[in-house]
C-alpha positions in Angstrom: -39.3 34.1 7.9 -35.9 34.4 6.5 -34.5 32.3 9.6 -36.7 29.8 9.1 -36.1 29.5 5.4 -32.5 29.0 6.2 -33.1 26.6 8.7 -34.7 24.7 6.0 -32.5 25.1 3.5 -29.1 24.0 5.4 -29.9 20.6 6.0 -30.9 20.5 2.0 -28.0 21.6 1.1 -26.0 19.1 3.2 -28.3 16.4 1.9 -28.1 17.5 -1.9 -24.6 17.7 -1.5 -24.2 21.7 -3.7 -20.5 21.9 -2.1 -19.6 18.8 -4.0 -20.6 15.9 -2.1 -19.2 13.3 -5.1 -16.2 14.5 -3.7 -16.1 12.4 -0.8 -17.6 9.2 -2.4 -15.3 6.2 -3.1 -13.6 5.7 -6.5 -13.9 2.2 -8.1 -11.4 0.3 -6.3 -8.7 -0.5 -8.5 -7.1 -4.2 -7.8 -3.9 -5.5 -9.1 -3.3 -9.6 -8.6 -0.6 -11.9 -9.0 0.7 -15.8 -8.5 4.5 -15.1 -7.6 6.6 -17.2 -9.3 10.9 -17.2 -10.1 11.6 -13.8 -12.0 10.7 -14.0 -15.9 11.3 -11.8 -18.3 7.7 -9.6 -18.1 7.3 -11.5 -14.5 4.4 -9.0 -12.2 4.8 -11.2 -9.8 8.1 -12.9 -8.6 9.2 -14.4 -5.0 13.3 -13.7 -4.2 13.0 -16.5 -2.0 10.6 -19.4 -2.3 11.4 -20.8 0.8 9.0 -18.3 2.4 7.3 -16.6 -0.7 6.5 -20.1 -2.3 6.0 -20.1 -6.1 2.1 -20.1 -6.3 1.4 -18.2 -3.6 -0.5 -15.2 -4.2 -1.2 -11.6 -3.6 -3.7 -8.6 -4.5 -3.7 -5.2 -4.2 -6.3 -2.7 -3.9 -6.4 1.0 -4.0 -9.5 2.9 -3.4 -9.1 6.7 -3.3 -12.3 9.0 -1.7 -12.3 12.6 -1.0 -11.1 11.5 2.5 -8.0 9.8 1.3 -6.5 6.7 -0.3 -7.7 3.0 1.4 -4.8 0.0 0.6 -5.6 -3.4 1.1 -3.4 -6.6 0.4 -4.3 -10.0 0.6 -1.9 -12.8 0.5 -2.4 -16.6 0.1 0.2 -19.2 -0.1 3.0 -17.3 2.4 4.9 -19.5 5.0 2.2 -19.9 7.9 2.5 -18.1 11.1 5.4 -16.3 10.0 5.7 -12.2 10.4 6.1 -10.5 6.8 6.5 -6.5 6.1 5.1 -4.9 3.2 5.5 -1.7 1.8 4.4 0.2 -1.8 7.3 1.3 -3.7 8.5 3.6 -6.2 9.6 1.1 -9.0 8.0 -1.6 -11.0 9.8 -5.4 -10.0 12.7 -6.3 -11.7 15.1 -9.5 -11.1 17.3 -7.9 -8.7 14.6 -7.1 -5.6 16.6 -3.1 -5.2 15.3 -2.2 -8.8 11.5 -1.5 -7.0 13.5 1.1 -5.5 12.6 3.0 -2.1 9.2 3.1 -0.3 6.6 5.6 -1.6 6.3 8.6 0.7 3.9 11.0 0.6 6.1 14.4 1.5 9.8 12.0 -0.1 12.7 12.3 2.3 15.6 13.9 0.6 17.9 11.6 1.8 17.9 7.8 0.0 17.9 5.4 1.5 14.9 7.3 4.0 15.8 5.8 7.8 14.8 9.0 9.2 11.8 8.2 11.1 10.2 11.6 10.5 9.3 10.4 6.9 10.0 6.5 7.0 7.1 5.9 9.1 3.6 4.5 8.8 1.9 8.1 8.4 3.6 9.0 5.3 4.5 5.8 3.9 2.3 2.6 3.4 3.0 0.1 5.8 1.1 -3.3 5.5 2.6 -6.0 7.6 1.4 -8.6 8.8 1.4 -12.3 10.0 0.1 -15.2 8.5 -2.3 -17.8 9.7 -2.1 -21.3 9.8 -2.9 -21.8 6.1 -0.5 -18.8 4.9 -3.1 -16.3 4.0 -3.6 -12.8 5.2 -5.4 -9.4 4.7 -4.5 -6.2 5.7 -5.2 -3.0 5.0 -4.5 1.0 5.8 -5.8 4.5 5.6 -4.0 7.8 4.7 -5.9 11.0 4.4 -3.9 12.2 1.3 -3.9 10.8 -2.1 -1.1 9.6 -4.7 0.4 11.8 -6.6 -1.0 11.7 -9.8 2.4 12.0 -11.8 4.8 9.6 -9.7 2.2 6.9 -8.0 3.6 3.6 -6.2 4.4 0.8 -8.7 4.7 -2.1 -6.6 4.3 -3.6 -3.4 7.3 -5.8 -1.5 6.9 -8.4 0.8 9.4 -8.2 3.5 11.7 -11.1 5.7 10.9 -8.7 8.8 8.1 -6.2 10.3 8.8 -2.9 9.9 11.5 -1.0 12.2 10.9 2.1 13.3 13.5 3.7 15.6 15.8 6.8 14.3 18.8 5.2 11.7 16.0 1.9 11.0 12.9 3.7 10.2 11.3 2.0 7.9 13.7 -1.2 7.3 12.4 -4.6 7.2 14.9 -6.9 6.3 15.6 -8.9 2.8 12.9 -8.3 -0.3 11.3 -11.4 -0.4 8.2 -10.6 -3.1 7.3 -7.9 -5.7 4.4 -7.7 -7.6 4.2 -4.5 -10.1 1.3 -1.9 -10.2 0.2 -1.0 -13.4 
């Protein structure tokens, strides 16, 4: 009798979700969008370069965090068509001088700046979202990590980049000039 009790009550518990099954469901997704433009004072979203991050072309972000992980999408509108582009989050909001978003975000940091060290400047432990155009300059990507952001330093931007990403020892993680930056809240 006891057996089949807990034959019965196993698949209950699963269902009912007692260990916490709100864990695992997804957090509202949280979006951040922009129209690039030539850097402003309070400028989110800025292109370095117009000739391949025209002014008007756009870009959103969205993070959704589960109890399985963090899911990052971008999509981008606008971009020179057919052309290769890296994107990475960073560490710092956008600025006028594309350096001020500072490093790539990384999950376990490198102690080493800049991080070319392809045990942590890779696509594991860092958000990598490149991608190529189509013939009308949009795109959509998207990744997903099994670990979260922390809480008290989170990304606070995403670059476009002139190249994909590199990843062999001494360029992990490079991808050429900072063409875009739009800032995460």
């Amino acid at each position: 009798m006891l057996t089949h009790a807990l034959a019965l009550a196993l698949p209950f518990t699963m269902i009912t979700g007692v260990a916490g099954a709100t864990d695992i469901a997804p957090s509202r997704p949280a979006a951040t969008a922009g129209t690039f433009m030539p850097y402003r004072p309070g400028s989110t979203a800025i292109t370095y370069d117009p000739a391949v991050v025209p002014a008007g072309a756009t870009a959103t972000l969205t993070i959704t965090t589960t109890g399985y992980g963090t899911e990052v999408a971008l999509a981008v509108t606008g971009l020179t068509a057919n052309r290769m582009y890296g994107a990475h989050l960073h560490t710092a909001p956008c600025a006028a001088d594309p350096d001020a978003a500072g490093p790539h975000y990384q999950n376990h940091p490198d102690p080493v700046t800049p991080s070319v060290n392809p045990v942590y400047a890779n696509p594991r432990n860092e958000i990598w979202l490149d991608f190529t155009a189509d013939t009308t300059g949009a795109a959509t990507t998207s990744v997903h990590h099994g670990w979260s952001f922390r809480p008290s330093a989170p990304p606070r931007s995403v670059v476009l980049h002139a190249e994909h990403t590199h990843t062999a020892a001494g360029e992990a993680g490079k991808a050429g000039a900072r063409l875009a930056c739009l800032t995460l809240p």
